[in-house]
N, CA, C and O atoms as CSV, one atom per row, in Angstrom:
chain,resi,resn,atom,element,x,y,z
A,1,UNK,N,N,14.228,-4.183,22.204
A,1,UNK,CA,C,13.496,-3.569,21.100
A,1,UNK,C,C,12.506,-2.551,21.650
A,1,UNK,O,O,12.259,-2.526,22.856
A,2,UNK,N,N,11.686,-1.343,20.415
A,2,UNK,CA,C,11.047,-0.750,21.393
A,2,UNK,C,C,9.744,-0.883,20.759
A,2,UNK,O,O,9.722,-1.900,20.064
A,3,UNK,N,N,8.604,-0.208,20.739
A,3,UNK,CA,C,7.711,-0.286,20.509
A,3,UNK,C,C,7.576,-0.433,18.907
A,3,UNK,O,O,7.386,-1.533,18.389
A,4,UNK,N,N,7.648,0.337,18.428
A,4,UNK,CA,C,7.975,0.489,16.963
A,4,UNK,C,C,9.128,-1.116,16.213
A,4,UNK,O,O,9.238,-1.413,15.023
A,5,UNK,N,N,9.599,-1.620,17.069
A,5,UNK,CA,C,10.569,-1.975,16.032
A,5,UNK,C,C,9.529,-3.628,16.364
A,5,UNK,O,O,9.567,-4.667,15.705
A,6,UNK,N,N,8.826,-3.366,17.401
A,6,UNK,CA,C,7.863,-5.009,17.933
A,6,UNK,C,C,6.854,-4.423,17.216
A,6,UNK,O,O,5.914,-4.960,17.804
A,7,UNK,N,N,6.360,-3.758,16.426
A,7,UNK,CA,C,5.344,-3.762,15.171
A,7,UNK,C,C,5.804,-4.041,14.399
A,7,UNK,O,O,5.278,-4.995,13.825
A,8,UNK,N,N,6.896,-3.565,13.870
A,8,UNK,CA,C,7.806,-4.089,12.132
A,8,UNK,C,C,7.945,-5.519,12.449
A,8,UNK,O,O,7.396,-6.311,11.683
A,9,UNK,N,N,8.654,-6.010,13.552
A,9,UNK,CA,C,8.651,-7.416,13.396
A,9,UNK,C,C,6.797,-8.350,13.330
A,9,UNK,O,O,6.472,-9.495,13.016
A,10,UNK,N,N,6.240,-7.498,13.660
A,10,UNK,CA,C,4.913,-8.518,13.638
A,10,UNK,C,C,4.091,-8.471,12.232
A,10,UNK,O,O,3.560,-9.361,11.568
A,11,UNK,N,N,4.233,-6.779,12.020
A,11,UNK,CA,C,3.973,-6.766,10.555
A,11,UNK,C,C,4.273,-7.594,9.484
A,11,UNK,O,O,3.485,-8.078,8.670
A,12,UNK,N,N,5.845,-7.754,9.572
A,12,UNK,CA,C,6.518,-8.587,8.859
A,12,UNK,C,C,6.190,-10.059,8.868
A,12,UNK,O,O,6.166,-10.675,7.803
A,13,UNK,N,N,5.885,-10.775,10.249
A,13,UNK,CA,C,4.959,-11.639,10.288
A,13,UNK,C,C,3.915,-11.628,9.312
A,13,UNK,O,O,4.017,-12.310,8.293
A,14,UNK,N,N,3.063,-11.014,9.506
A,14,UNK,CA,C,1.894,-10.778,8.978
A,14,UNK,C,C,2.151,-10.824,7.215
A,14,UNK,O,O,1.737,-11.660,6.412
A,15,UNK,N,N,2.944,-9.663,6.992
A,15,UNK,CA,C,3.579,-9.664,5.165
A,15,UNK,C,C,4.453,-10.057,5.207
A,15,UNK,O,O,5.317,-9.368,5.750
A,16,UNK,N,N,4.876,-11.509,4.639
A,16,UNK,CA,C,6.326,-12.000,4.210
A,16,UNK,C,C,6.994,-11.717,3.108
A,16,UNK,O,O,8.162,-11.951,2.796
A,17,UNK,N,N,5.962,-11.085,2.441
A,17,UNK,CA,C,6.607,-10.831,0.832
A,17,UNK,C,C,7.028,-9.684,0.998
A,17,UNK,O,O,7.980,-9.523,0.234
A,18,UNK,N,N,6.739,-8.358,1.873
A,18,UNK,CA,C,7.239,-6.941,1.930
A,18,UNK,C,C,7.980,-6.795,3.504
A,18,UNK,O,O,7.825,-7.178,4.663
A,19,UNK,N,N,9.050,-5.811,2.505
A,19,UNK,CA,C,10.247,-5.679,3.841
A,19,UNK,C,C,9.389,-4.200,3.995
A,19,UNK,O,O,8.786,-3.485,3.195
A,20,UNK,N,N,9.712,-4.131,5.700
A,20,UNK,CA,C,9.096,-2.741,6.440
A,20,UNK,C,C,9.931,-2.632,7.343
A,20,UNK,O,O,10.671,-3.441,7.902
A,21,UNK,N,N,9.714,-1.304,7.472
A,21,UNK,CA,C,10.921,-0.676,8.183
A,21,UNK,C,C,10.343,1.106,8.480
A,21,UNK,O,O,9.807,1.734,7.567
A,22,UNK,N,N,10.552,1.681,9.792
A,22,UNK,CA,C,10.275,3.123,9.884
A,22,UNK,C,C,11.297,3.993,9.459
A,22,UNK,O,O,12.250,3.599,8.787
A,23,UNK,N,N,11.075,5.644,9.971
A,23,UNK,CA,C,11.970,6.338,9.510
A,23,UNK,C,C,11.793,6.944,10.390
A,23,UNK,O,O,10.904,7.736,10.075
A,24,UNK,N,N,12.217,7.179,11.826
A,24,UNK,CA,C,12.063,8.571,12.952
A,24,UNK,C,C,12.326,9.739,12.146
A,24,UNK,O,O,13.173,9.640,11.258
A,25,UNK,N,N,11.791,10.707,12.307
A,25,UNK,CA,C,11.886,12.167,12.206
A,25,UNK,C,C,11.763,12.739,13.284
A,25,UNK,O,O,11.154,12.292,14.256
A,26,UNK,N,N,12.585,14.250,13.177
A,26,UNK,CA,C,12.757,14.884,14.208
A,26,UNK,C,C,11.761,15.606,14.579
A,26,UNK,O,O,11.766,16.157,15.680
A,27,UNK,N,N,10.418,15.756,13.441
A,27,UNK,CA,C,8.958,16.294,13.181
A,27,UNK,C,C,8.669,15.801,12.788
A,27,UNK,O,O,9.145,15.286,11.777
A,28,UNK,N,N,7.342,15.522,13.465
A,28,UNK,CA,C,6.344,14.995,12.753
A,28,UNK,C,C,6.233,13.684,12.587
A,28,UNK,O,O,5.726,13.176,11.587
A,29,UNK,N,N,6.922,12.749,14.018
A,29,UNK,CA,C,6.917,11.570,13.936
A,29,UNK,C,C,6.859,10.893,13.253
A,29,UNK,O,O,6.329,11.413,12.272
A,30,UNK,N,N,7.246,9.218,12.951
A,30,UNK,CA,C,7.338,8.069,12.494
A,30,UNK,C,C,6.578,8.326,11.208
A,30,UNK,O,O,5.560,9.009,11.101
A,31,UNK,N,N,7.319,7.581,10.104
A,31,UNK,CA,C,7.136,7.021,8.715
A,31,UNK,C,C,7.326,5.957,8.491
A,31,UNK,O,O,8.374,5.437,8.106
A,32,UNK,N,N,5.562,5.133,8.871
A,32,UNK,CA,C,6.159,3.494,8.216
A,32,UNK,C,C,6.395,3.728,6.766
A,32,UNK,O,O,6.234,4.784,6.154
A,33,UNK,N,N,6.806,2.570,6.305
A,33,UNK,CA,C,7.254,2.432,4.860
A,33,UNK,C,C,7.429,0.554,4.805
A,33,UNK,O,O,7.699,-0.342,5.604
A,34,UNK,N,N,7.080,0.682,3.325
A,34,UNK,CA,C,7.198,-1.431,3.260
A,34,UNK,C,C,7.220,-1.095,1.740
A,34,UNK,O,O,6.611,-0.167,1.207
A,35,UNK,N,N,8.112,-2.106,1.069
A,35,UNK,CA,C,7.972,-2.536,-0.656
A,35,UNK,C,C,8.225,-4.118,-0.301
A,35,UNK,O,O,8.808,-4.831,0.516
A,36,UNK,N,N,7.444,-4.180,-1.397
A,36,UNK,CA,C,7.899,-5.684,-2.037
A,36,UNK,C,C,9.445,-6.355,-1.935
A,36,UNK,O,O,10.454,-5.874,-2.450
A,37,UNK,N,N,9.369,-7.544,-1.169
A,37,UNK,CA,C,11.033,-8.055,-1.692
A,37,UNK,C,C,11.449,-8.059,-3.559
A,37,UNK,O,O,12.469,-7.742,-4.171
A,38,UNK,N,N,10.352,-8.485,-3.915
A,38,UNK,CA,C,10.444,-8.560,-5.265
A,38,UNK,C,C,10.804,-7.674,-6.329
A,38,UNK,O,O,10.968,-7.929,-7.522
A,39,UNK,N,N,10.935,-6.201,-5.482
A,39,UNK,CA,C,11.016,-5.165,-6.130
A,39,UNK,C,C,10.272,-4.625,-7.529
A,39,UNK,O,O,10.627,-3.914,-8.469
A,40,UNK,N,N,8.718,-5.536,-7.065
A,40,UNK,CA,C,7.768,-4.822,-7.840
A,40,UNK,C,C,6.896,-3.891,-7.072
A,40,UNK,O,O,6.795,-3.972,-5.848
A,41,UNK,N,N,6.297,-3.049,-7.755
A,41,UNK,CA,C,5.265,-2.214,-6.925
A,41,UNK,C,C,5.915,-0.718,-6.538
A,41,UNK,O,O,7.034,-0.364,-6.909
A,42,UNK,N,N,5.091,0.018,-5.799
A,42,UNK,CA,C,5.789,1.239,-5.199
A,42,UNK,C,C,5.801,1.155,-3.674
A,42,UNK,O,O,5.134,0.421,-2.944
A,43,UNK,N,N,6.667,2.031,-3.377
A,43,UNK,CA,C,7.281,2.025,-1.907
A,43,UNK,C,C,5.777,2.536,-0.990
A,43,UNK,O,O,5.293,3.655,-1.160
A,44,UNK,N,N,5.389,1.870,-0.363
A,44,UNK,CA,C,4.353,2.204,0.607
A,44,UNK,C,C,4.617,3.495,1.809
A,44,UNK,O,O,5.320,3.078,2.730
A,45,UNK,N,N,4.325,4.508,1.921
A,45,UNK,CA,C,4.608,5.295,3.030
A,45,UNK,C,C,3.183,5.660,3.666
A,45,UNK,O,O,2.078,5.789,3.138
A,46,UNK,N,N,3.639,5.785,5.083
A,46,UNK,CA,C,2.097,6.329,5.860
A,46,UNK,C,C,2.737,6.607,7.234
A,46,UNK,O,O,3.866,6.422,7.690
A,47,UNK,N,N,1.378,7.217,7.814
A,47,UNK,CA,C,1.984,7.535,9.480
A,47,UNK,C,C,1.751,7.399,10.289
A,47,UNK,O,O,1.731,8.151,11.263
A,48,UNK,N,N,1.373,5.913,10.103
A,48,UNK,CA,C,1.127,4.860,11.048
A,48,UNK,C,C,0.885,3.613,11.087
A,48,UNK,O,O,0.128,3.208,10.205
A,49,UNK,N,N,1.391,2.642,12.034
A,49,UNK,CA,C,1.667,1.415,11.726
A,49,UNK,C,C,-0.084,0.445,10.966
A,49,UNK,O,O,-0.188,-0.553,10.252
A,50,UNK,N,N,-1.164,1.390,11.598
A,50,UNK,CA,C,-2.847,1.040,10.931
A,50,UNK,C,C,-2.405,1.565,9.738
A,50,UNK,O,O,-2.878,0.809,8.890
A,51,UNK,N,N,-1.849,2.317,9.251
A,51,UNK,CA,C,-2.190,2.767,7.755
A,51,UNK,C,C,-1.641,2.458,7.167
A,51,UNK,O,O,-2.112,2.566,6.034
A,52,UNK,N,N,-0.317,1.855,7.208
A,52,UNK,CA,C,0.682,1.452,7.188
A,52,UNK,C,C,-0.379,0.000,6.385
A,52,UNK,O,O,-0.487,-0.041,5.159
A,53,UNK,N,N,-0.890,-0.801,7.061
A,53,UNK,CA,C,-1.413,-1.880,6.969
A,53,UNK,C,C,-2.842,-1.761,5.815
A,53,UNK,O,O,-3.081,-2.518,4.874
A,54,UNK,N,N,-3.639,-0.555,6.270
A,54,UNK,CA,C,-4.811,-0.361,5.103
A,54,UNK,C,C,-3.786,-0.487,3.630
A,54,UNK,O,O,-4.036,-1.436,2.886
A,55,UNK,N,N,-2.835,0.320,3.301
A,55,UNK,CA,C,-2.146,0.561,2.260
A,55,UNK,C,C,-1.430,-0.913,1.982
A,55,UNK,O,O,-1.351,-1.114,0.770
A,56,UNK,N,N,-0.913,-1.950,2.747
A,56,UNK,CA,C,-0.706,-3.284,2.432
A,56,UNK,C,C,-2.316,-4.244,2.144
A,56,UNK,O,O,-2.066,-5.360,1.690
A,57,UNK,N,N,-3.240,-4.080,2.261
A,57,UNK,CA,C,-4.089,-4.650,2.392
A,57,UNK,C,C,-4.398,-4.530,0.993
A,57,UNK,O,O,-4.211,-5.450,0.196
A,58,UNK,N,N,-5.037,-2.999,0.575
A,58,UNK,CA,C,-5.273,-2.050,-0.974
A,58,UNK,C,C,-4.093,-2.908,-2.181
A,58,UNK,O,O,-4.418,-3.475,-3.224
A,59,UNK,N,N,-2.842,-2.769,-1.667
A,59,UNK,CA,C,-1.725,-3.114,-2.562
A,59,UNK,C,C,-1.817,-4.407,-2.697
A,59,UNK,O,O,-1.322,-4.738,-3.774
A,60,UNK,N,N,-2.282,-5.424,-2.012
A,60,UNK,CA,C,-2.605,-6.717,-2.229
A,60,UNK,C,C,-3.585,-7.445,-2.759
A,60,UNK,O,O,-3.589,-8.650,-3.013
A,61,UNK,N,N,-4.729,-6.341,-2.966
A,61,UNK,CA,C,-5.964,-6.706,-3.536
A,61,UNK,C,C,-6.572,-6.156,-4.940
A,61,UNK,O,O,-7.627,-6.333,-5.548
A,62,UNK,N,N,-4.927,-5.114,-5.237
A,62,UNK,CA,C,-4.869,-4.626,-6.342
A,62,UNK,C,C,-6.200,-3.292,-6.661
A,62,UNK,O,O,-6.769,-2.949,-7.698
A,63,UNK,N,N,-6.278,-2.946,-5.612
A,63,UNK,CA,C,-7.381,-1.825,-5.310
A,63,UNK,C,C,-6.474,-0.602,-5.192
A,63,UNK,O,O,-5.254,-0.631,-5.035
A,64,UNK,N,N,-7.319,0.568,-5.301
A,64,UNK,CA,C,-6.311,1.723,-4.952
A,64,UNK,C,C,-6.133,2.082,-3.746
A,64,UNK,O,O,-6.581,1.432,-2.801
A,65,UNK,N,N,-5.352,3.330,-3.599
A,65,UNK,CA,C,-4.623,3.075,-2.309
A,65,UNK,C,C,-5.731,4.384,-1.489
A,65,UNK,O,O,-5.984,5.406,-2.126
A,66,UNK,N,N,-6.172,4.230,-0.390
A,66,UNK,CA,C,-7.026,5.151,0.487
A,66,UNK,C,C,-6.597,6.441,0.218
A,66,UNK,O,O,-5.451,6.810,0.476
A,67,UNK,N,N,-7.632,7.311,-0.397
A,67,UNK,CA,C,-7.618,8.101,-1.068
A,67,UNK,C,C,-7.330,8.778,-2.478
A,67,UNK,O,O,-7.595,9.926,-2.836
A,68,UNK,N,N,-6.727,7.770,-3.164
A,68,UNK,CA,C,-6.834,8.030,-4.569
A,68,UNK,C,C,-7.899,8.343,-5.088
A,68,UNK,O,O,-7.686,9.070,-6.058
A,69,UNK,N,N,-8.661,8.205,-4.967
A,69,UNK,CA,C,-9.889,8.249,-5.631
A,69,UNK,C,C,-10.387,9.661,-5.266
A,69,UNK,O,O,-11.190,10.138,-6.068
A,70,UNK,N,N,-10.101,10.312,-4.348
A,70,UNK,CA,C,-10.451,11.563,-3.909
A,70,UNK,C,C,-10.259,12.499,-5.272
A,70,UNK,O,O,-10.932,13.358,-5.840
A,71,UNK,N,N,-9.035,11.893,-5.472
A,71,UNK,CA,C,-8.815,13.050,-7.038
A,71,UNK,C,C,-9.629,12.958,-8.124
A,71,UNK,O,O,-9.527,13.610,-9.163
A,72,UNK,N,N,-10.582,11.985,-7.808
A,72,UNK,CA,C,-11.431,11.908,-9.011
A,72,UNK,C,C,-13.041,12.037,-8.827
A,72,UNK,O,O,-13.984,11.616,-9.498
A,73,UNK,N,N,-12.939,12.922,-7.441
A,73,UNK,CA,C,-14.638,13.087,-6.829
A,73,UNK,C,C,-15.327,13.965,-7.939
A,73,UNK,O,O,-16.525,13.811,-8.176
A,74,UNK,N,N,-14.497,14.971,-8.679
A,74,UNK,CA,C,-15.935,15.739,-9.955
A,74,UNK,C,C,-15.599,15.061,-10.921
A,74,UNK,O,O,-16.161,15.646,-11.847
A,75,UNK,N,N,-15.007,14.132,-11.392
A,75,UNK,CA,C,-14.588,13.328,-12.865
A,75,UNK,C,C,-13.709,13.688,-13.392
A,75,UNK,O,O,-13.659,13.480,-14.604
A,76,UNK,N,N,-12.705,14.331,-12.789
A,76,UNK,CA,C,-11.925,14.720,-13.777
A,76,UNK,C,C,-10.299,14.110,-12.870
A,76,UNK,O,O,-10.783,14.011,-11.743
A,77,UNK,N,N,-9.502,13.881,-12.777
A,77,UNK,CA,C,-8.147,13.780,-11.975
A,77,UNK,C,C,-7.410,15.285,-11.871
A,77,UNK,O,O,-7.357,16.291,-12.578
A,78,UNK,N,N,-7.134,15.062,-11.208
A,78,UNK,CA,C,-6.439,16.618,-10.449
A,78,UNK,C,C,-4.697,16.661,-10.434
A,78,UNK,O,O,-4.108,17.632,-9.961
């Protein structure tokens, strides 16, 4: 295994309820990604196995996801 695929397996440890899995690109390196087995929720993407994890953390606590809220810094959504 290589580096990347001994994070998905520990991640997965970590979340049993969401399958994760990367996406190599030929730019712009690695795309984690994780959904729910349950096939509720939306597909998690980020670009990196830490953010990867802030965005499982947010999605579990039913909080928004790091940076949403940016769109709403003058009150209005963008």
């Amino acid at each position: 295994m290589n580096a990347d695929q001994d994070r998905v397996a520990a991640l997965e440890l970590d979340w049993p309820a969401w399958q994760i899995w990367v996406v190599p690109r030929v730019v712009g390196g690695t795309v984690w990604c994780a959904r729910r087995w349950d096939g509720t929720g939306d597909v998690l993407n980020a670009g990196s196995a830490d953010e990867l994890t802030e965005h499982l953390v947010a999605a579990t606590t039913a909080g928004p996801l790091p940076g949403d809220l940016d769109r709403f810094k003058d009150g209005t959504a963008q």
